[in-house]
N, CA, C and O atoms as a GROMACS GRO file, in nm:
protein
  556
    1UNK      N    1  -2.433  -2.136   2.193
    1UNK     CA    2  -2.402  -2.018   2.114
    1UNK      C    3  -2.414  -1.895   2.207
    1UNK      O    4  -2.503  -1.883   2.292
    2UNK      N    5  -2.311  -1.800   2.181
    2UNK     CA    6  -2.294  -1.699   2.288
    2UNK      C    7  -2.306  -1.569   2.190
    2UNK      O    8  -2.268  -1.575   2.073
    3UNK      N    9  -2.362  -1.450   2.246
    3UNK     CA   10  -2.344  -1.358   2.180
    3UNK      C   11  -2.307  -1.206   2.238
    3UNK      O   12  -2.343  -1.177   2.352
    4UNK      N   13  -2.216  -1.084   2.132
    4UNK     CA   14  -2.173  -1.030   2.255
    4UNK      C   15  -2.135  -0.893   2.157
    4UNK      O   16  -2.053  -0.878   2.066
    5UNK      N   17  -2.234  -0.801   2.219
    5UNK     CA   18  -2.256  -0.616   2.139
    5UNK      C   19  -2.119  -0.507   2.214
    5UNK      O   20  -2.098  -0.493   2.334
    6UNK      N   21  -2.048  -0.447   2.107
    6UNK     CA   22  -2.027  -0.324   2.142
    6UNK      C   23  -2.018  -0.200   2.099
    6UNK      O   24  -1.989  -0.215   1.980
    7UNK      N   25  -2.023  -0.111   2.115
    7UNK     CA   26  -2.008   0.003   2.016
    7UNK      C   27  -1.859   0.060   2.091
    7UNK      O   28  -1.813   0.087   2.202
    8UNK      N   29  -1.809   0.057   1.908
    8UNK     CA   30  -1.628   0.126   1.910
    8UNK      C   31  -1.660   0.234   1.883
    8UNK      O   32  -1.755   0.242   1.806
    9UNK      N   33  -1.596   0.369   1.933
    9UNK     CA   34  -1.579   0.494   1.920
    9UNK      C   35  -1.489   0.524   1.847
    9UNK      O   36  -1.389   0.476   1.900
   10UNK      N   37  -1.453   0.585   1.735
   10UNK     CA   38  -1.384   0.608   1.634
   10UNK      C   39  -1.358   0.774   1.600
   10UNK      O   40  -1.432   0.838   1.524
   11UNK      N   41  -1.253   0.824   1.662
   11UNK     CA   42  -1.263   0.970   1.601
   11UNK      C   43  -1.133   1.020   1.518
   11UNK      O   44  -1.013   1.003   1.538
   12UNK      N   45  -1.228   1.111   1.385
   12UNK     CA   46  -1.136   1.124   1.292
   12UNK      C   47  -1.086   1.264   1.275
   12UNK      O   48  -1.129   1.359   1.340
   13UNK      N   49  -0.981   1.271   1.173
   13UNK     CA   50  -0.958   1.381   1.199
   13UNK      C   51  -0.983   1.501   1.075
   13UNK      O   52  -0.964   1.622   1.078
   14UNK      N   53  -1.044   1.392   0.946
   14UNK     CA   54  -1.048   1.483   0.811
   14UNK      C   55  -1.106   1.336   0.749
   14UNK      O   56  -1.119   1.226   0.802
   15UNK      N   57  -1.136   1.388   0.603
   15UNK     CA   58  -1.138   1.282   0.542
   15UNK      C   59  -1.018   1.184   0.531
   15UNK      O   60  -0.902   1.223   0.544
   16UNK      N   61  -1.057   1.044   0.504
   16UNK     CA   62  -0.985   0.940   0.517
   16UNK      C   63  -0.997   0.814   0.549
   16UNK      O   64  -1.095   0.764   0.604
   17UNK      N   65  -0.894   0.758   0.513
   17UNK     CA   66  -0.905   0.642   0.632
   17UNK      C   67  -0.809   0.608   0.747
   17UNK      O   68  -0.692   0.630   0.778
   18UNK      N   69  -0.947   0.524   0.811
   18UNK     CA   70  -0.869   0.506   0.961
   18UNK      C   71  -0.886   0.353   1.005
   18UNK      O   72  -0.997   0.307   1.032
   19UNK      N   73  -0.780   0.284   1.010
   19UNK     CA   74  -0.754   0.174   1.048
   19UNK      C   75  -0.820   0.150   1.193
   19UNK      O   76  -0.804   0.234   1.282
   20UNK      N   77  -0.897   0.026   1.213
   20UNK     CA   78  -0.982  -0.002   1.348
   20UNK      C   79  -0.950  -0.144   1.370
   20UNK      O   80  -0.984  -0.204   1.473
   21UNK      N   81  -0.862  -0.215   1.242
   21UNK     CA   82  -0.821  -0.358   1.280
   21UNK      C   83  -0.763  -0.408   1.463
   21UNK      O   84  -0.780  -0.516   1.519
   22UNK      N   85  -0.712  -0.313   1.505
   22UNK     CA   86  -0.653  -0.369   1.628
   22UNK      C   87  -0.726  -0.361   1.756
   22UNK      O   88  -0.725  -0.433   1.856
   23UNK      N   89  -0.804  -0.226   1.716
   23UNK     CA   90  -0.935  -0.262   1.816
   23UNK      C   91  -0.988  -0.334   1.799
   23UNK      O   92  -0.980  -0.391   1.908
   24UNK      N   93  -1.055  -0.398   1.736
   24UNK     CA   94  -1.172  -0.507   1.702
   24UNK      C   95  -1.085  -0.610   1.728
   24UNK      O   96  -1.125  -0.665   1.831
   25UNK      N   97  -0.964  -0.677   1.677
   25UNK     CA   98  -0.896  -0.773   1.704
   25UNK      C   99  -0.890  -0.783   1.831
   25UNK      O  100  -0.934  -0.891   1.871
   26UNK      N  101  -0.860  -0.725   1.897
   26UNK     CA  102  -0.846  -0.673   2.072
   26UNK      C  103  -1.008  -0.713   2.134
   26UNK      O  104  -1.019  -0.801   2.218
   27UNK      N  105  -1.104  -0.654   2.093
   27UNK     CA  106  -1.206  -0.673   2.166
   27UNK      C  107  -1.306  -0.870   2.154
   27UNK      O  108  -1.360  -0.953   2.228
   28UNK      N  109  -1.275  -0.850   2.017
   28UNK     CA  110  -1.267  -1.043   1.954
   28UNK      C  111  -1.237  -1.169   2.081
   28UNK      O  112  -1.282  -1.266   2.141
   29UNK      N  113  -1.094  -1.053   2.061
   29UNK     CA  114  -0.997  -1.164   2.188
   29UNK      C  115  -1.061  -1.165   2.310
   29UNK      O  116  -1.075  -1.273   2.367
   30UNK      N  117  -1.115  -1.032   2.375
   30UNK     CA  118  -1.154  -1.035   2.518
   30UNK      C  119  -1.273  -1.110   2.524
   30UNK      O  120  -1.272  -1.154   2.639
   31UNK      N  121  -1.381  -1.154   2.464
   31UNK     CA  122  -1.434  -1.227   2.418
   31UNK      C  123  -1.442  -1.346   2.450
   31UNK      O  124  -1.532  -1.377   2.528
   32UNK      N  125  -1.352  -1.445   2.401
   32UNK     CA  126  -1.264  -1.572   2.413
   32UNK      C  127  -1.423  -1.684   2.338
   32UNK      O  128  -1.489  -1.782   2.369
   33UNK      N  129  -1.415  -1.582   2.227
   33UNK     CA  130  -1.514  -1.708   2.103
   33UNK      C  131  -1.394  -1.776   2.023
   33UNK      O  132  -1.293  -1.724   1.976
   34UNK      N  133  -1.431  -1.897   2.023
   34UNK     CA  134  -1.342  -1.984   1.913
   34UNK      C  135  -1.392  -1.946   1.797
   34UNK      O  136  -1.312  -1.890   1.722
   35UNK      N  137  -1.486  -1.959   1.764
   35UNK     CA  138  -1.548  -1.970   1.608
   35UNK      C  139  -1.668  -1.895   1.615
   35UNK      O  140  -1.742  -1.896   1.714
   36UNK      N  141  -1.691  -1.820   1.492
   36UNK     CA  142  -1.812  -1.752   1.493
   36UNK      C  143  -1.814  -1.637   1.410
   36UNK      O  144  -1.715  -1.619   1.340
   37UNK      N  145  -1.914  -1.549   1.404
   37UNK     CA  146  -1.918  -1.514   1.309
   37UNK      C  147  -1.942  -1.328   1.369
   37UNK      O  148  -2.023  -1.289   1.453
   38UNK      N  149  -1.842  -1.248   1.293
   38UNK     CA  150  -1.860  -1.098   1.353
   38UNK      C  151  -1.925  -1.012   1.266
   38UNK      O  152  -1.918  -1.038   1.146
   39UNK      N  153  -2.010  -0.880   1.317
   39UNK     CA  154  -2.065  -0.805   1.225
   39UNK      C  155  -1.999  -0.697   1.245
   39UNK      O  156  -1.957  -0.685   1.360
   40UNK      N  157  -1.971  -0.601   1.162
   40UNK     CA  158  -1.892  -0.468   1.218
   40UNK      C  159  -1.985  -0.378   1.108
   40UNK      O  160  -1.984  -0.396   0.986
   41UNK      N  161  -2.068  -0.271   1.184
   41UNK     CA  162  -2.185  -0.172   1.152
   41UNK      C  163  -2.123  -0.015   1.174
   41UNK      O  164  -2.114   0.049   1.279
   42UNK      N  165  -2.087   0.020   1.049
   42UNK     CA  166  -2.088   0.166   1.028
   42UNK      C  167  -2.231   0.280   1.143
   42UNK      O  168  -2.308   0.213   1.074
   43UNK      N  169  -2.287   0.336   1.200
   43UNK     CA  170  -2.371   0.408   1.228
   43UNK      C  171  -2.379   0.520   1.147
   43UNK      O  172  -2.430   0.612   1.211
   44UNK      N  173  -2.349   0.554   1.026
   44UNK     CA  174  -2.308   0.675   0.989
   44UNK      C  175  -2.382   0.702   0.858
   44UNK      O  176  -2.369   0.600   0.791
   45UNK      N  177  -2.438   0.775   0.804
   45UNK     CA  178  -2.434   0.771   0.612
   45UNK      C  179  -2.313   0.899   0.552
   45UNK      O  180  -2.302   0.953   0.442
   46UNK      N  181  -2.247   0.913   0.661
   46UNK     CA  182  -2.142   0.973   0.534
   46UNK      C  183  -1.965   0.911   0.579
   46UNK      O  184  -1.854   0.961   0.562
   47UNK      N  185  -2.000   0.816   0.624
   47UNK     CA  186  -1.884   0.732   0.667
   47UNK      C  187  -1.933   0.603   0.605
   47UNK      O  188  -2.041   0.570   0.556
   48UNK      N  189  -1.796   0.529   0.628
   48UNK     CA  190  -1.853   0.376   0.552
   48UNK      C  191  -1.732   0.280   0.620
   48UNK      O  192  -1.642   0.315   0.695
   49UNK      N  193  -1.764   0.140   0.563
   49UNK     CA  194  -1.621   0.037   0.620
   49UNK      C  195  -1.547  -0.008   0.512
   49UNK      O  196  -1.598   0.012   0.402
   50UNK      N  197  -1.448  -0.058   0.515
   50UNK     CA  198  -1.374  -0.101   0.405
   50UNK      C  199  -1.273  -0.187   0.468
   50UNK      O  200  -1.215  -0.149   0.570
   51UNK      N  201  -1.238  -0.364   0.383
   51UNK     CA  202  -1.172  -0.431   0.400
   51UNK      C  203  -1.031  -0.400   0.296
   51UNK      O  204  -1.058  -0.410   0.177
   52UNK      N  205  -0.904  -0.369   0.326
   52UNK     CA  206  -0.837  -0.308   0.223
   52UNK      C  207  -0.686  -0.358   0.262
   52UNK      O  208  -0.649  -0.399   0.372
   53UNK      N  209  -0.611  -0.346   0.144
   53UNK     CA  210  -0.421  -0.344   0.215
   53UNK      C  211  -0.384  -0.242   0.307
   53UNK      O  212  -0.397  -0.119   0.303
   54UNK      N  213  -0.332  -0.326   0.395
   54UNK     CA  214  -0.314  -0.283   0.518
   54UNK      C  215  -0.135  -0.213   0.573
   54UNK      O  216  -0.092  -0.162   0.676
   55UNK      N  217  -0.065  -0.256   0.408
   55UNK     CA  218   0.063  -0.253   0.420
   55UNK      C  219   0.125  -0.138   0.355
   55UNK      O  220   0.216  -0.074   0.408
   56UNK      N  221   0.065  -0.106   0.215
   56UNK     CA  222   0.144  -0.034   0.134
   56UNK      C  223   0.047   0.094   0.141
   56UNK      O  224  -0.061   0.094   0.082
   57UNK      N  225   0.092   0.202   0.218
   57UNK     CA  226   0.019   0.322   0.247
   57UNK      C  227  -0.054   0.386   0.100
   57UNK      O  228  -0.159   0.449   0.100
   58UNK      N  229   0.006   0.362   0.007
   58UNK     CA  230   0.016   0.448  -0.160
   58UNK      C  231  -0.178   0.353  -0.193
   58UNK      O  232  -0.226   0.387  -0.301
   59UNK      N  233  -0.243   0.280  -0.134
   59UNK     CA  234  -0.299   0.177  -0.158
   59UNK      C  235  -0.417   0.289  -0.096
   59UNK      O  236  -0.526   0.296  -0.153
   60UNK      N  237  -0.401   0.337  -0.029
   60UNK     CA  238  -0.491   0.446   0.060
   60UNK      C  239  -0.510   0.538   0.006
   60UNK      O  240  -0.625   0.558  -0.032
   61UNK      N  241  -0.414   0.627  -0.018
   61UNK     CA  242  -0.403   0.730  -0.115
   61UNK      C  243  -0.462   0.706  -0.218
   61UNK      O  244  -0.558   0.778  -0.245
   62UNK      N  245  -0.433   0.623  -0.288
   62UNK     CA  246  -0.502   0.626  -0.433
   62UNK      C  247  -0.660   0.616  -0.426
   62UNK      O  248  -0.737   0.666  -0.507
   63UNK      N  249  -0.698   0.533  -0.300
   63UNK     CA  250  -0.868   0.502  -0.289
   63UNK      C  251  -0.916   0.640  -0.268
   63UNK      O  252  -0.997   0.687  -0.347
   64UNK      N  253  -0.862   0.724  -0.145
   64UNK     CA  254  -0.907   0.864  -0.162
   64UNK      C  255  -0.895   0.918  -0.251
   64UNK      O  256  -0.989   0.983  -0.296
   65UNK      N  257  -0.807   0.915  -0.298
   65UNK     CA  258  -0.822   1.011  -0.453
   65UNK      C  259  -0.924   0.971  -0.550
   65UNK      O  260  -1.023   1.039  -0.575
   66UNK      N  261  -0.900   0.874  -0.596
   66UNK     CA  262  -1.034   0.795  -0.679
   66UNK      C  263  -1.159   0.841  -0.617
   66UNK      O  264  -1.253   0.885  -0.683
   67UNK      N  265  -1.160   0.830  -0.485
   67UNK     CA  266  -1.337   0.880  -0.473
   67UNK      C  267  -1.338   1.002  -0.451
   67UNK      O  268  -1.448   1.046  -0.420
   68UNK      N  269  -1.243   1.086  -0.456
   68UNK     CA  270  -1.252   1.245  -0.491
   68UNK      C  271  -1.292   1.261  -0.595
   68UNK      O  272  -1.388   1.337  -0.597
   69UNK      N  273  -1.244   1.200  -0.748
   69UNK     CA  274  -1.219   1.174  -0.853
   69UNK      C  275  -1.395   1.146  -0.887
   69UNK      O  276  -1.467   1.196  -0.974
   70UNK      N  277  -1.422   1.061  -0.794
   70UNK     CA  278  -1.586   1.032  -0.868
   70UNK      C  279  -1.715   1.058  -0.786
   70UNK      O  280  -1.830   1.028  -0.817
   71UNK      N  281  -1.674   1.113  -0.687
   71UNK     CA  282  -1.790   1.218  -0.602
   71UNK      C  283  -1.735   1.322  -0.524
   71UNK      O  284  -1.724   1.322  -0.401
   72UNK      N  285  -1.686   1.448  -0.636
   72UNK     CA  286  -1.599   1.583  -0.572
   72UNK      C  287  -1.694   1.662  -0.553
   72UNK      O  288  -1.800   1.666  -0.617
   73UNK      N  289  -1.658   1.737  -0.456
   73UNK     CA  290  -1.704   1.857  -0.354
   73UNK      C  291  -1.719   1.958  -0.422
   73UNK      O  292  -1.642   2.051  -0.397
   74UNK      N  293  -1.847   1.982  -0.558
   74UNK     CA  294  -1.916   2.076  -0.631
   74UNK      C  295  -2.029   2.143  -0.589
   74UNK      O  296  -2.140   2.100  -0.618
   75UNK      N  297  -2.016   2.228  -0.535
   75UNK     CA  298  -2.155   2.290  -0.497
   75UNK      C  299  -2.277   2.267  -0.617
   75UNK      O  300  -2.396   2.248  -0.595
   76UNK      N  301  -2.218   2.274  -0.735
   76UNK     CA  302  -2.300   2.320  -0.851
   76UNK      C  303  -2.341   2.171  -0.910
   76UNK      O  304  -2.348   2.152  -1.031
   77UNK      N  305  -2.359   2.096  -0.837
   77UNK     CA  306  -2.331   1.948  -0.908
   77UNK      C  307  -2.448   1.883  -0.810
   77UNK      O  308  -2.511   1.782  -0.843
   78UNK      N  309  -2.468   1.960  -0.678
   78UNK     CA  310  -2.576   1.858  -0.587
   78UNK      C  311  -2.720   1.933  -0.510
   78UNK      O  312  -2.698   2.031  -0.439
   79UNK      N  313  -2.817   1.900  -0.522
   79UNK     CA  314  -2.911   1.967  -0.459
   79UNK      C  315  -2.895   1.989  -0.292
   79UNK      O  316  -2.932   2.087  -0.227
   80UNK      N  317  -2.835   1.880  -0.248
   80UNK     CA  318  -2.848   1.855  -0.097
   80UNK      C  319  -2.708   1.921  -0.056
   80UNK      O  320  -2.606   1.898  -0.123
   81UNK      N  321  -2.707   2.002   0.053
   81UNK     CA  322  -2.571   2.076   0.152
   81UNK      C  323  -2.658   2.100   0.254
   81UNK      O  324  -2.654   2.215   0.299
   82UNK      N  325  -2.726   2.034   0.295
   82UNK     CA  326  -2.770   2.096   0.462
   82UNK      C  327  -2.654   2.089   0.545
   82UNK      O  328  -2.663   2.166   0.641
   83UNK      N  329  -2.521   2.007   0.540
   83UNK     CA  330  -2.426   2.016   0.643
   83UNK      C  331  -2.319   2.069   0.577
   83UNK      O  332  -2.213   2.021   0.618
   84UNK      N  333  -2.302   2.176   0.464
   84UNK     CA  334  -2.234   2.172   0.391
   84UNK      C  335  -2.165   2.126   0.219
   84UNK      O  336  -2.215   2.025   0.168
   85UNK      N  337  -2.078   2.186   0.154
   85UNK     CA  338  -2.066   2.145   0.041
   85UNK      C  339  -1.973   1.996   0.048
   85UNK      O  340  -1.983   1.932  -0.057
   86UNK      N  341  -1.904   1.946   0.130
   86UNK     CA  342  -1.898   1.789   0.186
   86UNK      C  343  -2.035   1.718   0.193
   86UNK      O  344  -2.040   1.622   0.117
   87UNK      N  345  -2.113   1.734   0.243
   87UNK     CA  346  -2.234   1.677   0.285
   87UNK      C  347  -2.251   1.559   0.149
   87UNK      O  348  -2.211   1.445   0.171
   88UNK      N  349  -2.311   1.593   0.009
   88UNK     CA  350  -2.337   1.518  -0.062
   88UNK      C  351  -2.253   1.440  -0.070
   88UNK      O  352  -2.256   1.328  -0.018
   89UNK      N  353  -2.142   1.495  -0.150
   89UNK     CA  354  -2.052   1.367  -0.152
   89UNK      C  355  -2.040   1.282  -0.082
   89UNK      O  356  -2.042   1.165  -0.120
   90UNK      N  357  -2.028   1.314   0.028
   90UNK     CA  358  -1.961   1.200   0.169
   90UNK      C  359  -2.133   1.123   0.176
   90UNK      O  360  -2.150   1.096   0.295
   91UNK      N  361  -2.221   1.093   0.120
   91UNK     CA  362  -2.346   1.014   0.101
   91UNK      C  363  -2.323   0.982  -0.009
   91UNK      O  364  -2.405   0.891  -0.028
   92UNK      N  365  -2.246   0.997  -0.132
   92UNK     CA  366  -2.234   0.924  -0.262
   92UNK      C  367  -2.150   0.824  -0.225
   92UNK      O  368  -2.176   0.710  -0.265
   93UNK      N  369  -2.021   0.847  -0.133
   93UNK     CA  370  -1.899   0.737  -0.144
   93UNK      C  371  -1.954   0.619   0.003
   93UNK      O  372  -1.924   0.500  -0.005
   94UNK      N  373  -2.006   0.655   0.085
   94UNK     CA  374  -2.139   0.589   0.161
   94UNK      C  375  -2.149   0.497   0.121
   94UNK      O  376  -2.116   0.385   0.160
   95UNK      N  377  -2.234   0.565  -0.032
   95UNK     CA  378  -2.350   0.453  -0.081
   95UNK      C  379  -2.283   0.329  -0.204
   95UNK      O  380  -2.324   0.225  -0.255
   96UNK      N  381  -2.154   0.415  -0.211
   96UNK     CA  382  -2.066   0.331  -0.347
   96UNK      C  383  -1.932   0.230  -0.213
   96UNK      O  384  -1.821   0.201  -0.259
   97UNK      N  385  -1.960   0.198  -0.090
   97UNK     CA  386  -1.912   0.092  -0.044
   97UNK      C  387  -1.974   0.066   0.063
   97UNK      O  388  -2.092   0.066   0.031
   98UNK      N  389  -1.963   0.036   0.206
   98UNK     CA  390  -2.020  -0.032   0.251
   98UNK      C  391  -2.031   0.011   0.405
   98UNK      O  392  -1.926   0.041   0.461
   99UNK      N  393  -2.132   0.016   0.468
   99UNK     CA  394  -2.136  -0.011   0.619
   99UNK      C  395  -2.154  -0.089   0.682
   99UNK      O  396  -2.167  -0.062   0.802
  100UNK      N  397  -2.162  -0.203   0.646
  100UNK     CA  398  -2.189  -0.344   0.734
  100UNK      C  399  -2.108  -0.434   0.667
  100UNK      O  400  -2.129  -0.450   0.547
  101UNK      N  401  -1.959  -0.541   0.762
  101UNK     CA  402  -1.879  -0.605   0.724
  101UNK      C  403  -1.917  -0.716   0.781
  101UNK      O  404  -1.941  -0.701   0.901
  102UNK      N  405  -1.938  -0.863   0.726
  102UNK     CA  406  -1.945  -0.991   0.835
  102UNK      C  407  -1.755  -1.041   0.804
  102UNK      O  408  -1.671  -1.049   0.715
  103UNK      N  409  -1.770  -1.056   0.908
  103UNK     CA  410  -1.610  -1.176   0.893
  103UNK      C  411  -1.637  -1.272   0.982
  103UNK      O  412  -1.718  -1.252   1.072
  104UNK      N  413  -1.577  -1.379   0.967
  104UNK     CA  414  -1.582  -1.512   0.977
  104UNK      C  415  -1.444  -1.512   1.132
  104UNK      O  416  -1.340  -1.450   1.112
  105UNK      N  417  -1.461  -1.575   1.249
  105UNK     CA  418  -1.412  -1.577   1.383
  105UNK      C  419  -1.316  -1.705   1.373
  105UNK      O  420  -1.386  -1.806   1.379
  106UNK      N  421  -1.190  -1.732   1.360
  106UNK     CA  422  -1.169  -1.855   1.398
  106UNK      C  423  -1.055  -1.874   1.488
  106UNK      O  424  -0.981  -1.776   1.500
  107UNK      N  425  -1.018  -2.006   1.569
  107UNK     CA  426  -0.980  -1.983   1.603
  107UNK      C  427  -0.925  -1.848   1.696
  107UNK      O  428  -0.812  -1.803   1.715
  108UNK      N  429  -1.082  -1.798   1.750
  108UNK     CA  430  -1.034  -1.679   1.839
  108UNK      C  431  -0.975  -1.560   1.790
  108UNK      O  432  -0.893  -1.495   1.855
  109UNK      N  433  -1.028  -1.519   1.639
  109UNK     CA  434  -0.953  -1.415   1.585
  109UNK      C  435  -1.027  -1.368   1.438
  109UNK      O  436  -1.073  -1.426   1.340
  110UNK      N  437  -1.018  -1.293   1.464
  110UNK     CA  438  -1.103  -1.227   1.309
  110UNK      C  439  -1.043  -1.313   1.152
  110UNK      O  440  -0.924  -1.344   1.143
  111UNK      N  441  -1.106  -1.331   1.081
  111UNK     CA  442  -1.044  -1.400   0.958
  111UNK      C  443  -0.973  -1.266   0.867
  111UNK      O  444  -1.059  -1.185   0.833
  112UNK      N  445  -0.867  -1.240   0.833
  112UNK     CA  446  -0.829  -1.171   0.731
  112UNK      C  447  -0.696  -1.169   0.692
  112UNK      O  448  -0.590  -1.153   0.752
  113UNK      N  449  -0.738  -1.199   0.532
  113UNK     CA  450  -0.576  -1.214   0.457
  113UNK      C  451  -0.425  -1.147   0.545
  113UNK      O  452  -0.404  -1.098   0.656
  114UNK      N  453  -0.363  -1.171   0.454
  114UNK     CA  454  -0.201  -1.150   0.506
  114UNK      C  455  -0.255  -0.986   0.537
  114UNK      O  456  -0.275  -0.935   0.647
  115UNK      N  457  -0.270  -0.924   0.397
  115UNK     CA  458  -0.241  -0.763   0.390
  115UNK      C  459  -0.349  -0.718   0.402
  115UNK      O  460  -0.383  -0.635   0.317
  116UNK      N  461  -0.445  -0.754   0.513
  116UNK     CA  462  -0.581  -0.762   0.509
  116UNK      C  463  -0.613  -0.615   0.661
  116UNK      O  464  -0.541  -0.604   0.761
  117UNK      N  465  -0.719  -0.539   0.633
  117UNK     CA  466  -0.716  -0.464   0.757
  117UNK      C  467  -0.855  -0.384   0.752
  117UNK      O  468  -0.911  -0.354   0.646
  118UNK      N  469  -0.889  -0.362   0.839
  118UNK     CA  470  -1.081  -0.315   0.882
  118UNK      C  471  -1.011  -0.168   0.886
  118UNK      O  472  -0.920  -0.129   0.959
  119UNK      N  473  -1.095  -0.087   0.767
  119UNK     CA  474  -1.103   0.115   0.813
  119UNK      C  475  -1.220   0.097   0.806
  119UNK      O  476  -1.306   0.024   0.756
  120UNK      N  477  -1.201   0.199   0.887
  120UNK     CA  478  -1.328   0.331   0.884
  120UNK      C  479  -1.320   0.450   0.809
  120UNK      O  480  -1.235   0.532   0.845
  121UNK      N  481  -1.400   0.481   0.702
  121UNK     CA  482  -1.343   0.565   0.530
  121UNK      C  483  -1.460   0.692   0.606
  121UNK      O  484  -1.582   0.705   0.611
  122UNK      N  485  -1.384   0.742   0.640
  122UNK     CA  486  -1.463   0.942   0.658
  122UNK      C  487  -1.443   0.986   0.509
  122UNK      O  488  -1.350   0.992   0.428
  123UNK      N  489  -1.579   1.012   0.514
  123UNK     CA  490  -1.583   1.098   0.397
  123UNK      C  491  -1.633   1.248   0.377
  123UNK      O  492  -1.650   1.314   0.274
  124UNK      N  493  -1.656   1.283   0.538
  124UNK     CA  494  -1.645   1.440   0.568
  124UNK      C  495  -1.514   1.511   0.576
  124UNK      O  496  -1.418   1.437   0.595
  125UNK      N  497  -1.498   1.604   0.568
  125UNK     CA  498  -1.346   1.703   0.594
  125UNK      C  499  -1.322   1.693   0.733
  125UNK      O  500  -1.231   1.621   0.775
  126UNK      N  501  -1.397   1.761   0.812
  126UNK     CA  502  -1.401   1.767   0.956
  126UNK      C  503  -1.408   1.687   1.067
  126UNK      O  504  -1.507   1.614   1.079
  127UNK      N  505  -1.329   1.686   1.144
  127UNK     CA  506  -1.309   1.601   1.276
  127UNK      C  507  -1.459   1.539   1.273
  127UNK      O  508  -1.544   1.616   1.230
  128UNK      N  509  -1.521   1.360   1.326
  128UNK     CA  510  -1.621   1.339   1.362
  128UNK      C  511  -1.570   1.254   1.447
  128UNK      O  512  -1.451   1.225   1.459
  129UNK      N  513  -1.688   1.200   1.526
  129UNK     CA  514  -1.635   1.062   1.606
  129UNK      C  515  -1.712   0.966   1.576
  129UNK      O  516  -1.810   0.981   1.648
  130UNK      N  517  -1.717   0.933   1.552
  130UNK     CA  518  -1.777   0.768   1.466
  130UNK      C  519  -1.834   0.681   1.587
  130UNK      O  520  -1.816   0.681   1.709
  131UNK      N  521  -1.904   0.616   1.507
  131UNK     CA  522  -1.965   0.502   1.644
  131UNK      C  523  -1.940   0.344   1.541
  131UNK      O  524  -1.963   0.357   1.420
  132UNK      N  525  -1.912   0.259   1.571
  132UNK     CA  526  -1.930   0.135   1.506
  132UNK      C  527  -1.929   0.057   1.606
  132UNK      O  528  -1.852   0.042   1.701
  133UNK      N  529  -2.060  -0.009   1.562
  133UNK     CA  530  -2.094  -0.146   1.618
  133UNK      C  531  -2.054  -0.303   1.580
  133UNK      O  532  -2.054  -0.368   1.476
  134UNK      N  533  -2.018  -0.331   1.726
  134UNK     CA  534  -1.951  -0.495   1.666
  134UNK      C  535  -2.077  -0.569   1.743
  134UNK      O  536  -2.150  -0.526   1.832
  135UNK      N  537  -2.076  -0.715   1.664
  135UNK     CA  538  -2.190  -0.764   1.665
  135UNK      C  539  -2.121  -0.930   1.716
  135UNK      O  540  -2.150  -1.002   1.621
  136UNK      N  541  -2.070  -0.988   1.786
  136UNK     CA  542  -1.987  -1.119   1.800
  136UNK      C  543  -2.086  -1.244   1.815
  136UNK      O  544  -2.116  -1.275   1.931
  137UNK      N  545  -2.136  -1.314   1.720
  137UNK     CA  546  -2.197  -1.477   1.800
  137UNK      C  547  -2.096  -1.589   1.759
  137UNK      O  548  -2.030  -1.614   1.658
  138UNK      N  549  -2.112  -1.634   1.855
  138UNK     CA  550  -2.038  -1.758   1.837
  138UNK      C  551  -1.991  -1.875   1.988
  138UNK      O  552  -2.031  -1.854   2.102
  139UNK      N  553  -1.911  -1.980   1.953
  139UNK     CA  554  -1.934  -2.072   2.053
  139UNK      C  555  -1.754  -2.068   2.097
  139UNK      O  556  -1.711  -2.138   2.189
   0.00000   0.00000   0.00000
């Protein structure tokens, strides 16, 4: 069993999402694990990961909107803005999905459906650069 760390640099440009499938696919490969098992680690609490359709753009849109929809940018609504009236929110939609993804390695390649694709969901306004950690064991 082999194992093998990196941290991806990710920079955004607003809220959103940002597709990281081809890096990670890319770095998988350099790799050269047959089978095994990957971790992919948000560093962030106002960023998060998300496994999502990768095809039909309107599929994106609607997820941002929805979490506009259920943690919007109210001053009058949150105790916490030390970084701003973004600040809370972008720690509500955080905490309502996920920073740590396992996927399954096979055959030398990340496991994911047809319309299947790894973002990185900013949930600040403003340019950040993200850090995510990939985590690879396997044989």
């Amino acid at each position: 069993m082999r194992q093998f760390t990196h941290v991806l640099s990710v920079r955004t440009s607003r809220r959103g999402l940002v597709e990281v499938t081809r890096e990670i696919r890319a770095w998988v490969a350099a790799q050269q694990v047959t089978t095994g098992l990957l971790t992919v680690f948000c560093k962030h609490t106002s960023a998060s990961l998300l496994i999502q359709e990768n095809a039909a753009k309107e599929v994106r849109t609607d997820l941002e909107a929805f979490f506009e929809q259920i943690a919007p940018e109210d001053p009058a609504r949150y105790a916490h803005d030390d970084e701003g009236p973004d600040d809370m929110p972008a720690h509500l939609r955080t905490a309502l999905t996920q920073v740590q993804l396992s996927i399954p390695v096979m055959d030398g390649k990340p496991v994911l459906g047809t319309w299947q694709g790894i973002y990185l969901f900013e949930h600040r306004r403003r340019p950040h650069e993200r850090e995510v950690a990939l985590h690879l064991l396997g044989e």
